[in-house]
C-alpha positions as CSV (number, residue, x, y, z in Angstrom):
1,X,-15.9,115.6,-11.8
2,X,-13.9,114.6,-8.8
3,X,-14.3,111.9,-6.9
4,X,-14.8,112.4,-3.1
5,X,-14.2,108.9,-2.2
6,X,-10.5,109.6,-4.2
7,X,-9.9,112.4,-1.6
8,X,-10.9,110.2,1.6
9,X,-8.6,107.2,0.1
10,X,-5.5,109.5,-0.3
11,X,-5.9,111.1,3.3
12,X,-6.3,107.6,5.0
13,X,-3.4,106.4,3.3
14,X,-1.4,109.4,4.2
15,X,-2.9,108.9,8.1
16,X,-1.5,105.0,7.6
17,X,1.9,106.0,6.6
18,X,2.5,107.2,9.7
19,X,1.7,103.9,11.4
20,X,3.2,102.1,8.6
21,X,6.8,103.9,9.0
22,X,7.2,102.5,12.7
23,X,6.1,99.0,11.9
24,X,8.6,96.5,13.2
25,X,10.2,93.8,10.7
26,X,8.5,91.1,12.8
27,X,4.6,92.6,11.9
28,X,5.8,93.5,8.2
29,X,6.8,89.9,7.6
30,X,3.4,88.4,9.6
31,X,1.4,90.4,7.4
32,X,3.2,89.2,4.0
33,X,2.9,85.5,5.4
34,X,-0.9,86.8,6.1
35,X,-1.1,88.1,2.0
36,X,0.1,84.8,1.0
37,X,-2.5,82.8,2.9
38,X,-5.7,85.0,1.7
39,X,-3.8,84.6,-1.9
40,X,-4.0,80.9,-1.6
41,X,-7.3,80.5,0.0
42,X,-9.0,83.1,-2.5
43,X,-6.8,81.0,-5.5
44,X,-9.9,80.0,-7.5
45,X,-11.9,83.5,-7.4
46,X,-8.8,84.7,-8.8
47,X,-8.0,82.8,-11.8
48,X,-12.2,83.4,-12.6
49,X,-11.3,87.0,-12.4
50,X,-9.0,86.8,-14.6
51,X,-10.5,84.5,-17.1
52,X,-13.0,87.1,-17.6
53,X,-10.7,89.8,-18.5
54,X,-9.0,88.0,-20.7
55,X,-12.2,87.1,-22.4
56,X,-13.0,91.0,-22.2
57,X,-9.6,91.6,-23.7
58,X,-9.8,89.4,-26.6
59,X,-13.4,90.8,-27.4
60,X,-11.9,94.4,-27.1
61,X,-9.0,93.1,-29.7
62,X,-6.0,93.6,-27.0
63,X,-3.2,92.6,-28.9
64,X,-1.2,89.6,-28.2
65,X,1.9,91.1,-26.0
66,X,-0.5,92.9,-24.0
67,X,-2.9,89.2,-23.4
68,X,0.5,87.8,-22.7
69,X,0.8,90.3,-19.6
70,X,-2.5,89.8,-19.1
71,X,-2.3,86.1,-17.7
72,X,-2.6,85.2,-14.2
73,X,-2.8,81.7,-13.9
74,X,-1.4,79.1,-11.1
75,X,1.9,79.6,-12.4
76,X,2.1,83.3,-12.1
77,X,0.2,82.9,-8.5
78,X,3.0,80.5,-7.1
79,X,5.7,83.3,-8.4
80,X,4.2,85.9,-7.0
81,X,4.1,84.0,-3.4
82,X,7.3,82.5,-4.0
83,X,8.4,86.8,-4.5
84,X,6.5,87.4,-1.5
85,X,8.3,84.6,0.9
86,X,11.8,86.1,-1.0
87,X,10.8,89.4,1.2
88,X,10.1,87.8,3.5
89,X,13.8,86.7,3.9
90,X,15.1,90.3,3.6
91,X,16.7,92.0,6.0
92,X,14.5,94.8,7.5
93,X,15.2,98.2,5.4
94,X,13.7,100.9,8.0
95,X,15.5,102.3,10.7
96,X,19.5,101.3,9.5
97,X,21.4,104.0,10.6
98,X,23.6,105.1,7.5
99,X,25.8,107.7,8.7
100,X,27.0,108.8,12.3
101,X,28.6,112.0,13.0
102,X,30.4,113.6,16.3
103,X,29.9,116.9,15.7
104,X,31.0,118.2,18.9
105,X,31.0,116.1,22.3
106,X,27.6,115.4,23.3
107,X,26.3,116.2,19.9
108,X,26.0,113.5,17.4
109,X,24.1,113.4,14.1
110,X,22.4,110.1,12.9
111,X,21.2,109.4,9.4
112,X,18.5,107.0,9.5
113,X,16.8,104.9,6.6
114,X,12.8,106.0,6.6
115,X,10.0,105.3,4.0
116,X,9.3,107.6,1.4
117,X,5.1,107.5,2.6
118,X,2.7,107.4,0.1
119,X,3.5,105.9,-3.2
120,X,1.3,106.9,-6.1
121,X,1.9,103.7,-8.4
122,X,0.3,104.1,-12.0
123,X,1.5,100.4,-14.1
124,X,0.6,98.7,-17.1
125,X,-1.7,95.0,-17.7
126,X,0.0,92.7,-15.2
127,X,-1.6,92.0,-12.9
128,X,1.2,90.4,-10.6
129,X,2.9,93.4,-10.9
130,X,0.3,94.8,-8.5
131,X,1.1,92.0,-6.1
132,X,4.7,92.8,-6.3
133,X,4.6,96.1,-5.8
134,X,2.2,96.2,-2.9
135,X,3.9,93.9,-0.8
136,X,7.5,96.3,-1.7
137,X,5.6,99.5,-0.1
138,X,4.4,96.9,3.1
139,X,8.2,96.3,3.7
140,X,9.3,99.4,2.9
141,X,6.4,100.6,5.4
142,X,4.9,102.8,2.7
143,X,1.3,103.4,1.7
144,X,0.4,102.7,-2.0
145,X,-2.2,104.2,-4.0
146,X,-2.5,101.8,-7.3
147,X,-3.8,101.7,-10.4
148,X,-3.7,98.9,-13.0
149,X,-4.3,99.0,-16.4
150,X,-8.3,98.1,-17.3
151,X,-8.0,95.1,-19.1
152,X,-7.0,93.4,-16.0
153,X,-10.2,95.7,-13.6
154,X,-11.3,92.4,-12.0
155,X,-8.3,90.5,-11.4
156,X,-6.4,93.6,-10.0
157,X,-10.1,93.8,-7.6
158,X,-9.7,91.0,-6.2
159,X,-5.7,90.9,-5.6
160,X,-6.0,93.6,-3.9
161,X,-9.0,93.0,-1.9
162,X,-7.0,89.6,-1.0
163,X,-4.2,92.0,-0.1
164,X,-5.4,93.9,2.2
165,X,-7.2,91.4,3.5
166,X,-4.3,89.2,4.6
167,X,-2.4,92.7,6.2
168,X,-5.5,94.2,7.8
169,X,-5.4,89.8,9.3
170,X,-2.0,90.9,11.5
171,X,-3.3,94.5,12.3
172,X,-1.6,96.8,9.9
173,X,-3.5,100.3,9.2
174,X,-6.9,100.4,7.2
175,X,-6.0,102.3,4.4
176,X,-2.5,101.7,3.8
177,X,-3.3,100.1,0.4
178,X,-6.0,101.4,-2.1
179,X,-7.3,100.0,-5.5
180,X,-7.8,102.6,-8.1
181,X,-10.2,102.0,-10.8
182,X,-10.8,104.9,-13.4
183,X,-9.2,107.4,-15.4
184,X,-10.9,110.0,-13.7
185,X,-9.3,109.4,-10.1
186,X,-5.9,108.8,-11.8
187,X,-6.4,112.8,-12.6
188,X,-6.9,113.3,-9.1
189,X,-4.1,111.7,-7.9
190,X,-1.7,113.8,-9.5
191,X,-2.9,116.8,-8.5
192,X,-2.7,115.8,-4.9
193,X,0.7,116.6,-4.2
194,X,-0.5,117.6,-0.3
195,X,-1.2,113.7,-0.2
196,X,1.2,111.7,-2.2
197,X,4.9,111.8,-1.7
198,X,5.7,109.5,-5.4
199,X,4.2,108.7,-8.5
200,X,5.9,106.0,-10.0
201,X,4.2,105.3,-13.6
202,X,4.9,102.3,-15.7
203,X,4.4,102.7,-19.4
204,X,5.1,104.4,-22.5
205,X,7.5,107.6,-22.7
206,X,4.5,109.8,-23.8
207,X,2.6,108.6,-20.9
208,X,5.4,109.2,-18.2
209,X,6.0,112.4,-20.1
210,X,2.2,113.1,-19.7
211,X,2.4,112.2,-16.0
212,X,5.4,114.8,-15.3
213,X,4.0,117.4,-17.2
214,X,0.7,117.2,-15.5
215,X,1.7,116.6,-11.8
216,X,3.8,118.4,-9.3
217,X,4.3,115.2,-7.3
218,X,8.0,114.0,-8.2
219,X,7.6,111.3,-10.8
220,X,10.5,107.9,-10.9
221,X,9.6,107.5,-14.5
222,X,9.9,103.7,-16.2
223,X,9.1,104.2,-19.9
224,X,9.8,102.0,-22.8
225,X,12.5,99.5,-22.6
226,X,14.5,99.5,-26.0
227,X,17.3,97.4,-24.9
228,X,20.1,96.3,-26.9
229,X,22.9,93.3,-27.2
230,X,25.9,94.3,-29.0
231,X,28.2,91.1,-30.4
232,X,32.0,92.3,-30.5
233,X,34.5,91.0,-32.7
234,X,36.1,89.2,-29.7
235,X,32.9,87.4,-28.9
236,X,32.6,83.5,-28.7
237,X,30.1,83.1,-31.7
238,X,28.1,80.2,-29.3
239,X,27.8,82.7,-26.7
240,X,26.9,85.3,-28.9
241,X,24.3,83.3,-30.2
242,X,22.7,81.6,-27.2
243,X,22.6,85.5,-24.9
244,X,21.4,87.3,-28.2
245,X,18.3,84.6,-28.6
246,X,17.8,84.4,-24.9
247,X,17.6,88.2,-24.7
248,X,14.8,88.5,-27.6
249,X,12.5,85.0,-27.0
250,X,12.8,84.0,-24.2
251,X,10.0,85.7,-23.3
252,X,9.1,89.2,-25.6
253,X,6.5,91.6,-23.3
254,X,8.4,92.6,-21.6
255,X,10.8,95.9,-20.8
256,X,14.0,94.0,-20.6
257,X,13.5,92.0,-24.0
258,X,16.4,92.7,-26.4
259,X,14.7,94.4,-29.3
260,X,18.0,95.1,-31.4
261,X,21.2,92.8,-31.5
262,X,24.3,94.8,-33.1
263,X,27.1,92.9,-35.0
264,X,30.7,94.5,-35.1
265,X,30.8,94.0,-39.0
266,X,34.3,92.4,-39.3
267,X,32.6,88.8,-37.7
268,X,29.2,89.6,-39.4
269,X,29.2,86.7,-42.0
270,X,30.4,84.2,-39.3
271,X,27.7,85.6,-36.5
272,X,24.8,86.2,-38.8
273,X,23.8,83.2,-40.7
274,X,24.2,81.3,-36.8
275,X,22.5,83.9,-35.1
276,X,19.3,84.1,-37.8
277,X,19.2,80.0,-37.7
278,X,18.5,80.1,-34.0
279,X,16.2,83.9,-34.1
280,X,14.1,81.5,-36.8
281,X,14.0,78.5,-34.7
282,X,12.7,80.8,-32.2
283,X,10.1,81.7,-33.9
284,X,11.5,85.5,-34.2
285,X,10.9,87.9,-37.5
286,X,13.9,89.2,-38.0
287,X,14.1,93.2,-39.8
288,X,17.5,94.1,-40.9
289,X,19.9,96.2,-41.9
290,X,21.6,96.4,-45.7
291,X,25.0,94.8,-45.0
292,X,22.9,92.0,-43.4
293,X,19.9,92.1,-45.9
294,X,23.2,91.8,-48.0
295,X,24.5,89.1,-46.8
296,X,21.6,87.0,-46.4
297,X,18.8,87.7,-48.9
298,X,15.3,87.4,-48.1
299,X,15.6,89.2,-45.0
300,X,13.1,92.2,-43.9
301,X,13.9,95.5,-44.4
302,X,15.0,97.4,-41.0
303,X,13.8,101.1,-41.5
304,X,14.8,104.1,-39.5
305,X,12.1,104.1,-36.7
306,X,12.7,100.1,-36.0
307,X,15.9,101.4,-34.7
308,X,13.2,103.3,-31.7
309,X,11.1,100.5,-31.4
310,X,9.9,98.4,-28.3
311,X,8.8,95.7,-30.1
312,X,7.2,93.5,-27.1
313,X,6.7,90.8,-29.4
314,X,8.8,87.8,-31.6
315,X,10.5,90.5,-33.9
316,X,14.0,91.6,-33.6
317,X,15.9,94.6,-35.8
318,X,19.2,93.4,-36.7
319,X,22.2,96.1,-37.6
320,X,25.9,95.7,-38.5
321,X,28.3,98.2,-37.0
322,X,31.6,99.3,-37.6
323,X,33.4,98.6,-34.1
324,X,32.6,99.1,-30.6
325,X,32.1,103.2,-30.6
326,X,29.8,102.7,-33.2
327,X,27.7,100.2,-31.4
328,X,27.9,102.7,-28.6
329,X,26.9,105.3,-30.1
330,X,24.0,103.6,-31.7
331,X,22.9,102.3,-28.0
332,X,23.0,105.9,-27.0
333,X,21.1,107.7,-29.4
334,X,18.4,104.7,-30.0
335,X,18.3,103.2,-26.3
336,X,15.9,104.3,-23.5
337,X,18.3,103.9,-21.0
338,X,17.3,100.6,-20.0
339,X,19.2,97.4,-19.9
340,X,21.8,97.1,-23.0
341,X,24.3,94.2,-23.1
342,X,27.9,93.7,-24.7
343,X,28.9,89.6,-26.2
344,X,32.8,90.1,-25.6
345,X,36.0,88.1,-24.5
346,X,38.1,91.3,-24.8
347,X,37.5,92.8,-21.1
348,X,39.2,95.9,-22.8
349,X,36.2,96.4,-25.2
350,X,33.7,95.1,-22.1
351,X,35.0,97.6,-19.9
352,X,34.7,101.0,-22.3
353,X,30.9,99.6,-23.3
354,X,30.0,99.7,-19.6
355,X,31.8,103.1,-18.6
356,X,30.6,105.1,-21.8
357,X,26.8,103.1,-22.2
358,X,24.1,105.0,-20.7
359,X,22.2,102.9,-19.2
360,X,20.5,102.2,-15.8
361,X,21.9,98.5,-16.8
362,X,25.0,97.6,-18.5
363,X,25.9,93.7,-18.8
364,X,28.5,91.7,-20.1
365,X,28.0,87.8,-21.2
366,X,24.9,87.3,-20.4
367,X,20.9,88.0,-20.9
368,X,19.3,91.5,-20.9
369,X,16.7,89.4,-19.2
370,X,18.9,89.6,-16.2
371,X,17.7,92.8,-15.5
372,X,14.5,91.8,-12.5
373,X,14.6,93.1,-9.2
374,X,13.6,89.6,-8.2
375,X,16.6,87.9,-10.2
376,X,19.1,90.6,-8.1
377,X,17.9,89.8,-5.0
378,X,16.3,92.5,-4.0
379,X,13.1,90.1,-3.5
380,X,11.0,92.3,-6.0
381,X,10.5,95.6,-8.2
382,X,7.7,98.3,-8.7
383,X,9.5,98.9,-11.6
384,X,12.9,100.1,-13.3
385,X,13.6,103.4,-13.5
386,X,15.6,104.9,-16.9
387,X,15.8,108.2,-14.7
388,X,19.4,109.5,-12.9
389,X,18.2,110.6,-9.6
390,X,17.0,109.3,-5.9
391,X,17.3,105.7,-7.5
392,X,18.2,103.7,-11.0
393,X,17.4,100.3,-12.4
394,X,15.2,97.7,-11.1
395,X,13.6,99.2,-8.1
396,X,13.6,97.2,-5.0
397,X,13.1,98.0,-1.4
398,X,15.4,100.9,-1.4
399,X,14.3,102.8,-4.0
400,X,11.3,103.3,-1.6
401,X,13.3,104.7,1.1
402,X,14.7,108.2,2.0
403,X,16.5,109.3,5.0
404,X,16.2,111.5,8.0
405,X,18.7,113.1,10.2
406,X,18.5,112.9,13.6
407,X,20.7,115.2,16.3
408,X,20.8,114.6,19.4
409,X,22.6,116.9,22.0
410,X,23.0,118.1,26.0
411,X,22.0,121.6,25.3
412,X,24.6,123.1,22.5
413,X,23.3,126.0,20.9
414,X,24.5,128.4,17.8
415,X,25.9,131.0,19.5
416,X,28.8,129.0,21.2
417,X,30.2,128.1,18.0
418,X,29.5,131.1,16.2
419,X,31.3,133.0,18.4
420,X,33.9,130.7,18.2
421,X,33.3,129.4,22.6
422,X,33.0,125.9,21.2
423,X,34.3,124.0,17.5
424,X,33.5,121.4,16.2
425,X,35.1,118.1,15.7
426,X,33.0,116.3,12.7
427,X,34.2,113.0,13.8
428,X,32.9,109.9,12.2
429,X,31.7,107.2,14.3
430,X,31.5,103.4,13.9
431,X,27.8,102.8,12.3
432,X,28.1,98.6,12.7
């Protein structure tokens, strides 16, 4: 049965987006320093919220990468602020002109950055994602429509009751931002493509596949993050070692976890009895492969689907490989298209890895826990999309923008040109 009050909340945001798009930079940023404030003052009710879904979850036999995402504590609170004050220092996205084009004299063509308007946002148990993507669509000067996952219901309330709160504070629109609670409005929403410009789900690949399939609104899909390191043969073994543990435990639920480390198989007996020493100090289960198995008996089994799996926990599938095309090949047929890293001195072997991996994140020497819209600057993310199109990666501020084109002119019309009165020149002007 639908819900009317679903209806009403995806009209008034698309009536806010309007007002949202021509918010200055100066009233964006008061409201975010308004967010923080009612974040800070409501500290307390928050962290009871959430100690009662985590005591909900445990009862309801959540497993343990899912209470992990679950946490909201003082820590969490002061790095969702500190990500809020990081927007804050962002230049102002809407309104840059991109492109500037004399067409004829007196008629010039502008391309001007514009927000995307209402943002559909569907995401998993964390609860400061919901800060973090909120406060993106404010300075992006979207609408947001959100929905968390239900272990975290009464946390997520009161977030974003404390979000609007501290907007609504500096006057931005009522119904910008709206808290969605059951299933059965997350139906609605995607069949209100009149309403909602962007669904943007965070979750499994069935689950964005279900969303796609059951929505004409266009979907920026992040799915499962299978993500890989691959240790060459021209890798520093104690650089291997410390990116391929940092990768996996440094902390495991999450999408940019590595959850398979590849060894080129001629440095496999000097890399894997260091890497498993410091994967076990870690604390990290280790499933392998039979040359490894081989190597080091004792080892767990690696079967086929481990090669598929998003572990998002201390457990690591371990594979030998014969050379760099193999590793790539692997990466491409096993990866999600997520973040996938290569351990290498040889900028020869670096270089084809990056250019042939298809990935929306390709590093070299270093972490696949790199991969955080916060940790690239671009202050946050709603997300990181495995997809090709509009945007790719860890999705800041300007995967929530599109563009218009604006002409202005002194009265040209078609016919002078198409009877060939008047031509054009198509000259490019200077956009700083």
């Amino acid at each position: 049965m639908n819900n009317p009050k679903m209806y009403e909340a995806a009209r008034n945001a698309r009536k806010a987006a309007v007002d949202m798009a021509v918010l200055t930079g100066e009233q964006k940023n008061r409201a975010l320093a308004g967010i923080i404030a009612v974040l800070q003052e409501n500290a307390q009710t928050i962290f009871d919220a959430n100690t009662r879904d985590i005591a909900q979850a445990q009862k309801d036999g959540v497993p343990a990468p899912l209470l992990k995402r679950l946490v909201f504590d003082a820590k969490k609170l002061d790095g969702a602020i500190h990500g809020i004050r990081a927007l804050i220092g962002l230049d102002e996205p809407v309104g840059r002109l991109q492109l500037a084009t004399e067409l004829d004299e007196g008629l010039e063509l502008h391309r001007i950055s514009c927000p995307i308007g209402v943002i559909g946002m569907i995401f998993e148990s964390r609860p400061d994602a919901l800060v973090q993507i909120s406060t993106l669509c404010l300075k992006s000067g979207n609408s947001v429509l959100l929905k968390g996952g239900r272990e975290a219901l009464e946390t997520n309330r009161v977030l974003a009751s404390c979000i609007a709160e501290g907007a609504a504070r500096e006057g931005l629109p009522e119904g910008w931002i709206y808290n969605i609670e059951s299933r059965e409005e997350v139906a609605q929403m995607l069949s209100m493509d009149n309403e909602i410009d962007l669904l943007v789900p965070r979750g499994s690949n069935e689950f964005v596949r279900y969303i796609m399939d059951n929505s004409r609104i266009p979907v920026m899909g992040h799915a499962d993050g299978i993500c890989h390191t691959y240790i060459h043969a021209s890798a520093d073994p104690g650089i291997a070692v410390r990116v391929a543990v940092d990768g996996k435990a440094q902390y495991v639920a999450v999408c940019n976890a590595t959850e398979t480390i590849l060894i080129d198989r001629s440095v496999v007996k000097i890399i894997l009895p260091l890497l498993v020493n410091a994967l076990e100090a870690a604390g990290v289960r280790i499933k392998a492969c039979a040359v490894c198995r081989e190597l080091i008996p004792g080892l767990e089994e690696a079967v086929e689907e481990d090669w598929s799996t998003e572990y998002l926990d201390l457990i690591v599938s371990v594979k030998a490989v014969e050379g760099l095309e193999e590793a790539v090949d692997h990466i491409n047929r096993y990866g999600s298209g997520h973040t996938d890293a290569i351990v290498a001195s040889d900028t020869t072997a670096s270089d084809f890895f990056t250019s042939r991996v298809d990935s929306a994140n390709v590093f070299v020497n270093c972490s696949t826990r790199f991969s955080d819209g916060f940790r690239y600057g671009f202050g946050a993310e709603v997300g990181i999309s495995t997809g090709k199109l509009h945007a790719r990666g860890p999705v800041g501020l300007e995967g929530l923008l599109t563009y218009k084109y604006k002409l202005t002119g002194t009265g040209q019309i078609v016919a002078d040109y198409a009877s060939g009165k008047k031509h054009f020149t198509h000259r490019k002007l200077d956009i700083n």
